[in-house]
N, C-alpha and C positions, 0 to 999 in steps of 0.2 A: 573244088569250087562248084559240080555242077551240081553235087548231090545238096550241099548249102544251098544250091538256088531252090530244087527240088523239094524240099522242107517247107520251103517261104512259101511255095506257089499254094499249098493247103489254105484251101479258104477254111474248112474247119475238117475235123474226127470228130469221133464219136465213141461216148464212154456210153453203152448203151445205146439206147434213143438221142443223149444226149448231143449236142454239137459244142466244139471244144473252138473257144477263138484265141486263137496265142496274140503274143505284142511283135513286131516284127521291126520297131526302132523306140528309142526311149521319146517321151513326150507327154502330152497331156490327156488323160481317158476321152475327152470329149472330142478329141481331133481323131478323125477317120483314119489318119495317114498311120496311126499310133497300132492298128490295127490289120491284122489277113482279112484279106479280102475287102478291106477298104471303107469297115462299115463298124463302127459306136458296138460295144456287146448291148444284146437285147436281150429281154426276158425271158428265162429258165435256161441259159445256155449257162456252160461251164467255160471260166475264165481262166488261163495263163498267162503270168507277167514272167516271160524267160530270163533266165540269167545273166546279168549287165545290164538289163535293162532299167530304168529310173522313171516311172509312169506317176505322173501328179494326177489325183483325181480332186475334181474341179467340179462334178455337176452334185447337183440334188436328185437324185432317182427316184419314181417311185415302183418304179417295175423293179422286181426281183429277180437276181442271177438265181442257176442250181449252188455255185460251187466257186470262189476264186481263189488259185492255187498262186503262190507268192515265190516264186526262184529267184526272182531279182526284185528290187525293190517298187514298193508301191506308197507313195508319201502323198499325204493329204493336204489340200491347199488351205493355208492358214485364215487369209482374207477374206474367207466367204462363206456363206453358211454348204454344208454336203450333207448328203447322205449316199447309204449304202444299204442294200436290202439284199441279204445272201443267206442259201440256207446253211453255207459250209465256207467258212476264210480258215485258209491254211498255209501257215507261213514256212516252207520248207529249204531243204536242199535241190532238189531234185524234179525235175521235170515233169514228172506225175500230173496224173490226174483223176486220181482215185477219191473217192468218199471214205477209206478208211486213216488211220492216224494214230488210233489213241491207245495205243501201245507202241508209239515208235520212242524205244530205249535206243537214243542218238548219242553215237560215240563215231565225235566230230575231230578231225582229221586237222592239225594246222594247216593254214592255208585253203582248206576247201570254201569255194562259194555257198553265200548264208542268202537267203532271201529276209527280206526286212518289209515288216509294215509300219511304216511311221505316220499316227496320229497327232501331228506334233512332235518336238521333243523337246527336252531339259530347255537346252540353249533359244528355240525358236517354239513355244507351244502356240495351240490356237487360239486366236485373237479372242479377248473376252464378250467384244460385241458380235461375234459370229459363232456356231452351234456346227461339232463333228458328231453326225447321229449315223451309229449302225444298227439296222433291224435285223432281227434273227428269223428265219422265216423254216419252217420245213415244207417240203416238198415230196410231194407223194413217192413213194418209192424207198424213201432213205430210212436208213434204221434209228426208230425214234427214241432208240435209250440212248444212242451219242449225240444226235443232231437235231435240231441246228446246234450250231458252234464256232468258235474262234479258237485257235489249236495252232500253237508254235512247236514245232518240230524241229526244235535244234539251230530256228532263224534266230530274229532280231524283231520282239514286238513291245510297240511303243505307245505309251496313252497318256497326251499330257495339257489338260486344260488349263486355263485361265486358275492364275493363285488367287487362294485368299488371304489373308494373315491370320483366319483362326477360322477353320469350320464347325466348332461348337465352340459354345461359350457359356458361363452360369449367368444367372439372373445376377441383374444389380439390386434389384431392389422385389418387395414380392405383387407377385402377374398376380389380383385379384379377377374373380368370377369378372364378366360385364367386360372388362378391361379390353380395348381396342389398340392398345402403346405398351410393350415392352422397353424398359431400361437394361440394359445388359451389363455386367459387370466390367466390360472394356469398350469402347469406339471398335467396327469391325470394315475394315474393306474388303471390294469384291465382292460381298453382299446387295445386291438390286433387287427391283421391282420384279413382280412374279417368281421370287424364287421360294422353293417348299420349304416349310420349314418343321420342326417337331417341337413341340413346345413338352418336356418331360412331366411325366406325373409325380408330384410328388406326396403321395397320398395311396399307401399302401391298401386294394379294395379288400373286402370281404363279403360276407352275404349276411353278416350279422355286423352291430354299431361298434362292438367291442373288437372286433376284428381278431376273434379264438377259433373264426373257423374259415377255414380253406375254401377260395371262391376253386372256380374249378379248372379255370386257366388264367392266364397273365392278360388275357386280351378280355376276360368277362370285366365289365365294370371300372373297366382302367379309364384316368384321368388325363393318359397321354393325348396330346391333341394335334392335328395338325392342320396348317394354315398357309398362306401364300401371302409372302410380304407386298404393303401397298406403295412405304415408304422407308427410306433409311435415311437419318439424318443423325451423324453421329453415333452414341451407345444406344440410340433410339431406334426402334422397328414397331412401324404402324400397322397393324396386320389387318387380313380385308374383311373379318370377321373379330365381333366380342370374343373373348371367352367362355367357355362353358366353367371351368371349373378355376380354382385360386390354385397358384406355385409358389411355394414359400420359399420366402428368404429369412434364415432365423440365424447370423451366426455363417459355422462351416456346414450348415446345411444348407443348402439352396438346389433348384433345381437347373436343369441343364436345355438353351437353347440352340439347336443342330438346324445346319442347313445342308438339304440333300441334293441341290440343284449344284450341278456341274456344267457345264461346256462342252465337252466330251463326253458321250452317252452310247450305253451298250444299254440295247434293253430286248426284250424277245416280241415281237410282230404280234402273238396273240396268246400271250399267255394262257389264258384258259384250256388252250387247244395243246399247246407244244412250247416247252419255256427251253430256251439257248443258255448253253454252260461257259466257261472260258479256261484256259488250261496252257500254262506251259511247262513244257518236256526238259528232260535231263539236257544240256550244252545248250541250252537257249540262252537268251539276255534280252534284256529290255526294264523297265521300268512302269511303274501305273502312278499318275500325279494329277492328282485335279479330277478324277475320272468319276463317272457314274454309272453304277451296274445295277440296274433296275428290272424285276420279272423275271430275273433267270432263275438258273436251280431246278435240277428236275429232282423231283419229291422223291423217294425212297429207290434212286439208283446209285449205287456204289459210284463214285469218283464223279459224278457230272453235277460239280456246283459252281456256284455265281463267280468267284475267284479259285483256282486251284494251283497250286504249285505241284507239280507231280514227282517226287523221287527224283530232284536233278541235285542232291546231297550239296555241294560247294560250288557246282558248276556253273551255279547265278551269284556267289557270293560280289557284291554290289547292287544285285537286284533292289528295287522297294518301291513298298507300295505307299503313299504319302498323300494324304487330302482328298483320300476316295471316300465315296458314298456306295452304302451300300446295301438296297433297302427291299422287300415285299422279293425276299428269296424261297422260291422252295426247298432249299437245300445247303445252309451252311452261310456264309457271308465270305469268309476266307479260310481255305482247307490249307494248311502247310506241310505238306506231308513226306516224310523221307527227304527233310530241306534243312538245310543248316546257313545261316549268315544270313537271314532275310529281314530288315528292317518294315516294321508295317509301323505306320506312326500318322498322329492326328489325322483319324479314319471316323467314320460315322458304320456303322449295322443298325438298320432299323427292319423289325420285321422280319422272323426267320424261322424255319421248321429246320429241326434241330440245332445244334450248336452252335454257334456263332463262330468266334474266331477259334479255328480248329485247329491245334497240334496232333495227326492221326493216330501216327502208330509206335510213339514209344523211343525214336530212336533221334529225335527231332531234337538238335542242339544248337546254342550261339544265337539265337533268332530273338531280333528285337520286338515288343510292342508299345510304344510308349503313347499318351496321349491319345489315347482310341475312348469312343464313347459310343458302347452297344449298350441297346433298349428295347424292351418293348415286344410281348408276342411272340418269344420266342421259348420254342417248345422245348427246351434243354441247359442251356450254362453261357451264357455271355462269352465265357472265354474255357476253356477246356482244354485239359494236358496230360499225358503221361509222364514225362520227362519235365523236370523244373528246372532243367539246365540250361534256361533260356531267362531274359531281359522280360520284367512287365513293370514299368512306370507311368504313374501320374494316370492309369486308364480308371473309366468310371462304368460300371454296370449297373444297368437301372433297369426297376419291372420286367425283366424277365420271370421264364414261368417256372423254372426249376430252380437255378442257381445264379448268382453275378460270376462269383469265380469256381470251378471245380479240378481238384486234382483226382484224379481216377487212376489207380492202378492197380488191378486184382486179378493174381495167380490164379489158374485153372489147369488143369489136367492136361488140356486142349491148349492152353497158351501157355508158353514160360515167359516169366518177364527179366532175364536175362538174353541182353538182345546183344547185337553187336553198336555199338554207339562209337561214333568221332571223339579224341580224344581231344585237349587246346593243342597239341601237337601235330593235331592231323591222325595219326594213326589211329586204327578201331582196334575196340574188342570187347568183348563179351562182358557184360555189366547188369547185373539186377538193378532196374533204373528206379528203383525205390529208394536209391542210396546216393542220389543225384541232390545235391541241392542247387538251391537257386545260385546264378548270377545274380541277378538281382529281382528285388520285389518291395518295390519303397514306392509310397503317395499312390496306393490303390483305392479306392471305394465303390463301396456298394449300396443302393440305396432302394427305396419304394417296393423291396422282394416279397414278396407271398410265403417265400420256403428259404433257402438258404443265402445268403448273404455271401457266404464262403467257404463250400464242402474242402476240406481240406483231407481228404485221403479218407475218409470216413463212407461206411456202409459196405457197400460190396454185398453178396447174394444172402449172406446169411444175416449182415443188419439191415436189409430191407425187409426181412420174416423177423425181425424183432427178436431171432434166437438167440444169439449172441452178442453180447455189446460188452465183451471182451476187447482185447489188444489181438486177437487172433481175427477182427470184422474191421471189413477194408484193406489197409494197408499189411493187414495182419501184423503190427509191430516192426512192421520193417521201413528203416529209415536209413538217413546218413549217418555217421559218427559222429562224436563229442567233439570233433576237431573241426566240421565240416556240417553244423549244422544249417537244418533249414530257417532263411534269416526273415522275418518279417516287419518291414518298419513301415512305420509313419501311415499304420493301418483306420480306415474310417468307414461305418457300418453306421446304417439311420433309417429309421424307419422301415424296418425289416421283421421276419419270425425268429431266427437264427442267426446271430449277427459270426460268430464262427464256430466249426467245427474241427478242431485239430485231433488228429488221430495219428499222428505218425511218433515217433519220437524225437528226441534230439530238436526242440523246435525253438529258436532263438523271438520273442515278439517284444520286437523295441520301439514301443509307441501304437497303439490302440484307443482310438476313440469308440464307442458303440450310445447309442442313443431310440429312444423312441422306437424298442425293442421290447419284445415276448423274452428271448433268452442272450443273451452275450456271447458266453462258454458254453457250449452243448456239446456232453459226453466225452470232454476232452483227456485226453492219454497222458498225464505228467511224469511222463517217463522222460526224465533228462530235459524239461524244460527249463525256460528261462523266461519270463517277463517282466516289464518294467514300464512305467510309462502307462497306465492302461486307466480310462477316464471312463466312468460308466452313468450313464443320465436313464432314465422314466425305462429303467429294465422292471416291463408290469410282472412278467411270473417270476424266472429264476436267474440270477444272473453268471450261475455255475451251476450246472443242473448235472446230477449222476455221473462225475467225473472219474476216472481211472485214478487214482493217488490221491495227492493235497498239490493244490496249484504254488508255485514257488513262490515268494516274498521278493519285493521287488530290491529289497535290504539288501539281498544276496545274491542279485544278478551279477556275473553267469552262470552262479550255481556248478552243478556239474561238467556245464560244457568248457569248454579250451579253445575259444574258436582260433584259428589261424587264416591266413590270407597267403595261400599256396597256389594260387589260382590268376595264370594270367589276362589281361584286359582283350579284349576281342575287338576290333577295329573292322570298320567298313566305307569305303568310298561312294558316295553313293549321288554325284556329281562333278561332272569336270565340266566344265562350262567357260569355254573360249572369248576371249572378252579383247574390245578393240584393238588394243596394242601389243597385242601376240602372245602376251602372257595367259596362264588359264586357270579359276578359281575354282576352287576342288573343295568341295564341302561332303563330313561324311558325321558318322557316330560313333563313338566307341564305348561300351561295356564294362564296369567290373563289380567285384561283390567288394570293395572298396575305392578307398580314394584313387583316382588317377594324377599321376605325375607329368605326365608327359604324352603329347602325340607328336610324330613324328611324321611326313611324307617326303621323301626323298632327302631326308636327314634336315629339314626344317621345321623348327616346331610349328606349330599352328596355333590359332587364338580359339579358346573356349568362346562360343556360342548359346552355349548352357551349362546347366551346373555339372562338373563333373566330367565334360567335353561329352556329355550324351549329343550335343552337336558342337563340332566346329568349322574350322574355315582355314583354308589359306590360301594366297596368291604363290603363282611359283613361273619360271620360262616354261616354257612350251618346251614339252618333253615328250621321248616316246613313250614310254613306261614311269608309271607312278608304284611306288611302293609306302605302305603307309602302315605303323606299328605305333605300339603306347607301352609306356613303362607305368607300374603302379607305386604307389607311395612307400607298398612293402618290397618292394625293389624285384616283382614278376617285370621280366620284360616277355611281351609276345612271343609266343613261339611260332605263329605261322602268319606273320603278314598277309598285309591283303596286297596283290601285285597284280595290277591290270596294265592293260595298251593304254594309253591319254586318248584314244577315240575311240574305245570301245563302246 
C-alpha cells in the first residue's frame, strides 16, 4: 500500500526534458482532481491515461501536448465540439512513455489490459452538430520520419463520425460550365452547409484538342473542381461558387459528386512543415467510420501514410474502414499491408502521391473494397495489388495520373514472387501469387484516365523499354489455371487512353463496356481467354491493338476455360451494436467468386442487405461470443469463421 501511495505522490518524471503527468482516478481531462499534482496537462508535456482508468476529454485545446500515451481508456465527449493537438497518441499496453512504437510486433496475451481510444463508437458516434478534431503537431526533438502520429499498439482505436447515407454520389443530371445547382442522382442525408465537396472531371485533358498527346500529370489541366456546399435541399446542392467547367451526364457515363467533410478529423498542424501518419499494429482492433484524414502522409518514407494497417495478418479480422475521406495525402490514402479480412467500403481518396488504395506486399488476402471512389492527382493507380485474392466492387477510379486499376507483379532476381499466403482455411504456404485469382471483381469503372484505365498484369521492366511485348513482359504468362480463372464482370471504361490491358492468361471478361477511347484492348495476351458481353463506342485509334493470338468469339464463351467454384465465401462482422431491449444487431459483409446461399451468425440466418449479402443484418439475444459463416450456392461452406466476443 505505501509504495501505491508513493507512486501517486509523483507530480510528474521526466522522459528527457520532458514532464510526464499520469491520471491518478478516472474522470473528465478538464477536471484537476483527474490529474497528479492537481493540475489540467499543459503544453509540451507528455501525457498518461494509466490502466483502469476511463478519462472523457471534454475540452477544445489549442496548446499542444509532446506525447499521450493511452493504458487505459481515453473516450471523447460526444456533445461538444474537442480538440486535441499531440505530436505523438499512442494507444498501448503498457505504461511507457517513450516516443518509439512503430515496430511493436504485439503478441497479445488473453486477458492482458488493452488501452483504448475512443473517438466515438459504432453504437454512440459523435454527434453530427459537433466536430472531433486532432491536430498532429511535431516537436523539436522527435524523429521526423515517424512523427507526429497516431499509433495503436495492440490497443483499441476507434473513429466514428456522424453517418451519411452515401458519400459520393453520380450526377443526376449534366453540371454545365456557369452552373451554381447540382442535381444528383439520388436525395443525400448528412450532407450540410459548408461541407467540401469534389465535383469529378469528366473530361479527359491533353495539351493538344485531339487529346493524342500526354499532358504531363493528372493534375495539369484537370477539370476536377472543388467547392463548399451553400445549400442542400433534397437531390439538390447549391454550391458557393458557378462552375468553371461542364460534367456530363450521357447514359452510364456521368460524373461523380464526393463529399470530403467528416465530423471526426485527423489532420496534421502544418503540413508544409511535418505531415502526421496513422497506423495500426498486429493484435489491435478498432474500426474508422465517418472519419476524415486530411494533410497526412509523409512523402517518400516507407510505411508512414495517411491510413496504414500494419502486418496484423487476421488479428483485426472485423476491422473496417467505412465512409472515410481521404484527401491532399503525401503518401498513399490507405496501405493494407500483411492484412487479410479487412472491409474498406464507401471511402472517398482525393489527392495523393503514390498509390492510392494500397495492397503492399504480395501476400494480402480476403480484404474487401467495395463502393470506394478515388480521384484525382494522383501520382500512381487508384487502387494497386499484387495478390487478386481479394473483393473489389462497385469502386470508381477517375483522373488519376497513371492508372484507375493496376495489378503489378514482376519476378526479379531480388524478389521471388512465391510468398507465403493465408489459405480460405487459415493455413499458409508458399504460392506464386500470380496464380491467385479474384474473389471477386464485378461493377468496377474507370474513367477521365490520361493512361491506363486498367493495367492488368502488363509491362513490368522490359515493356516499359518497349523490348519486349511478348507473354514473357509483366506477368511474364503466368496466371491461374483454366479451372480458376481470373473473373472480370460488369466491366466500364470512358473516356480514357487504354481502356484495358490484360496480360495474364486464363482471363474470364463477362461484361465490358469501353467508350470515348484511343484503344479498348491493348496488347492483350489471348492465352485461354474468354469474353463476352463487350460493347465498344467512339474507340478513335484501335480497338484491339497488337494483340498476342486472336481475341475469343463471344459464340464460344468459355472457350478453353472450366471455371469451377472451389472456393469458399469469406464472412466479416463488422458491427455489433446493442439496441434497447438487450438484444444486439450485428451487421457485417460477406464475399464470394459466386452466388451466396446462406449467412449464418450463431446458427441464424440473416437478411441480405445487398446483392449477394455483400451486406447483411441480423438481430440476435445478447450473447458472449458471436460466430458467423456463409454457405455458397455450389455447396463451399466456410472454412474459417469469423468468431469474436459480442463486445469486442
Amino acid at each position: 500500500m505505501r509504495l501505491t501511495l508513493l507512486l501517486f505522490c509523483f507530480v510528474s518524471a521526466t522522459f528527457g526534458a520532458t514532464p510526464v503527468v499520469r491520471s491518478v482516478q478516472s474522470g473528465p481531462w478538464s477536471a484537476p482532481a483527474t490529474w497528479d499534482g492537481g493540475a489540467v496537462p499543459g503544453a509540451g508535456v507528455a501525457v498518461l491515461v494509466r490502466s483502469g482508468h476511463t478519462i472523457t476529454y471534454d475540452v477544445k485545446a489549442t496548446a499542444a501536448i509532446r506525447s499521450l500515451h493511452i493504458a487505459g481508456t481515453l473516450t471523447f465527449a460526444t456533445a461538444r465540439d474537442t480538440q486535441l493537438n499531440a505530436g505523438l497518441i499512442r494507444v498501448q499496453q503498457d505504461e511507457g512513455t517513450d516516443e518509439d512504437g512503430f515496430e511493436c510486433d504485439a503478441h497479445i496475451a488473453a486477458g492482458d489490459a488493452r488501452g483504448a481510444l475512443l473517438i466515438g463508437t459504432a453504437e454512440a458516434p459523435i454527434q453530427a452538430k459537433h466536430n472531433a478534431l486532432i491536430r498532429l503537431v511535431l516537436f523539436e526533438g522527435m524523429n521526423a520520419e515517424s512523427l507526429p502520429a497516431v499509433v495503436d499498439c495492440g490497443g483499441r482505436m476507434e473513429f466514428h463520425g456522424a453517418e451519411m447515407s452515401r458519400t459520393w454520389v453520380k450526377l443526376g443530371t449534366t453540371a454545365s460550365k456557369g452552373d451554381s445547382v447540382l442535381t444528383l442522382a439520388e436525395p443525400v442525408t448528412g450532407w450540410k452547409a459548408g461541407d467540401k465537396l469534389v465535383i469529378v472531371s469528366t473530361n479527359r485533358q491533353s495539351k493538344h484538342p485531339d487529346k493524342k498527346t500526354f499532358r504531363e500529370h493528372a493534375h495539369d489541366l484537370t477539370e476536377t473542381e472543388e467547392r463548399l456546399i451553400k445549400e442542400v435541399k433534397g437531390p439538390q446542392i447549391t454550391l458557393d461558387t458557378p462552375l468553371l467547367h461542364t460534367h456530363i451526364v450521357e447514359g452510364r457515363y456521368r460524373g461523380e459528386v464526393a463529399n470530403l467533410s467528416r465530423n471526426v478529423i485527423v489532420e496534421s498542424a502544418d503540413p508544409a512543415k511535418a505531415r502526421g501518419h496513422t497506423m495500426y499494429h498486429r493484435g489491435s482492433s478498432g474500426a474508422i467510420h465517418y472519419a476524415e484524414f486530411r494533410h497526412l502522409g509523409k512523402e517518400g518514407v516507407l510505411g508512414r501514410y495517411s491510413i496504414h494497417f500494419h502486418l496484423v495478418r487476421d488479428s483485426m479480422r472485423g476491422a473496417s474502414v467505412i465512409g472515410a475521406s481521404i484527401w491532399d495525402s503525401g503518401n498513399r490514402w490507405i496501405t493494407i499491408h500483411g492484412t487479410d479480412y479487412l472491409v474498406v467500403r464507401d471511402c472517398v481518396g482525393y489527392k495523393s502521391i503514390g498509390h492510392g488504395f494500397f495492397l503492399e506486399d504480395g501476400t494480402e488476402v480476403f480484404n474487401v473494397l467495395k463502393q470506394v471512389l478515388p480521384f484525382d492527382h494522383n501520382d500512381g493507380a487508384g487502387f494497386w495489388w499484387a495478390n487478386s485474392l481479394n473483393t473489389f466492387t462497385r469502386n470508381v477510379a477517375a483522373d488519376c495520373d497513371e492508372y484507375g486499376y493496376r495489378f503489378d507483379a514482376v519476378e526479379s532476381p531480388e524478389f521471388s514472387l512465391t510468398l507465403s499466403v493465408p489459405t480460405a482455411s487459415g493455413e499458409r504456404k508458399g504460392t506464386d501469387i500470380r496464380t491467385l485469382p479474384f474473389v471477386r471483381f464485378e461493377g468496377n469503372e474507370s474513367h477521365t484516365q490520361r493512361r491506363h484505365a486498367f493495367n492488368f498484369g502488363g509491362f513490368g521492366a522490359e515493356g516499359r523499354n518497349r523490348e519486349d511485348k511478348g507473354r514473357n513482359e509483366g506477368v511474364a504468362g503466368i496466371g491461374p489455371d483454366a479451372r480458376h480463372p481470373f473473373m472480370i464482370r460488369d466491366y466500364l471504361a470512358w473516356d480514357v487512353h487504354w481502356a484495358l490491358h490484360p496480360r495474364p492468361p486464363c482471363v474470364m471478361v463477362d461484361g465490358m463496356e469501353a467508350a470515348h477511347s484511343h484503344y479498348a484492348l491493348w496488347f492483350a495476351n489471348y492465352d485461354r481467354h474468354a469474353y463476352r458481353g463487350i460493347k465498344l463506342t467512339d474507340i478513335t485509334v484501335n480497338p484491339d491493338f497488337q494483340p498476342l493470338g486472336t481475341q475469343p468469339k463471344a459464340a464460344e464463351f468459355p472457350g478453353k476455360l472450366q471455371p469451377v467454384d472451389d472456393l469458399p465465401p469469406q464472412t466479416i462482422i463488422t458491427h455489433v451494436l446493442p439496441q434497447k431491449d438487450g438484444q444486439l444487431l450485428i451487421r457485417g459483409t460477406t464475399a464470394d467468386n459466386g452466388d451466396v446461399k446462406q449467412v449464418l451468425v450463431n446458427g441464424s440466418a440473416v437478411t441480405a442487405t445487398a446483392k449477394n449479402f455483400a451486406q447483411w443484418q441480423v438481430t440476435l439475444p445478447k450473447a458472449e461470443n458471436l460466430t458467423a459463416s456463409a454457405e455458397d450456392a455450389a455447396g463451399n461452406a466456410e472454412a474459417k469463421p469469423h468468431t469474436q466476443a459480442a463486445n469486442h
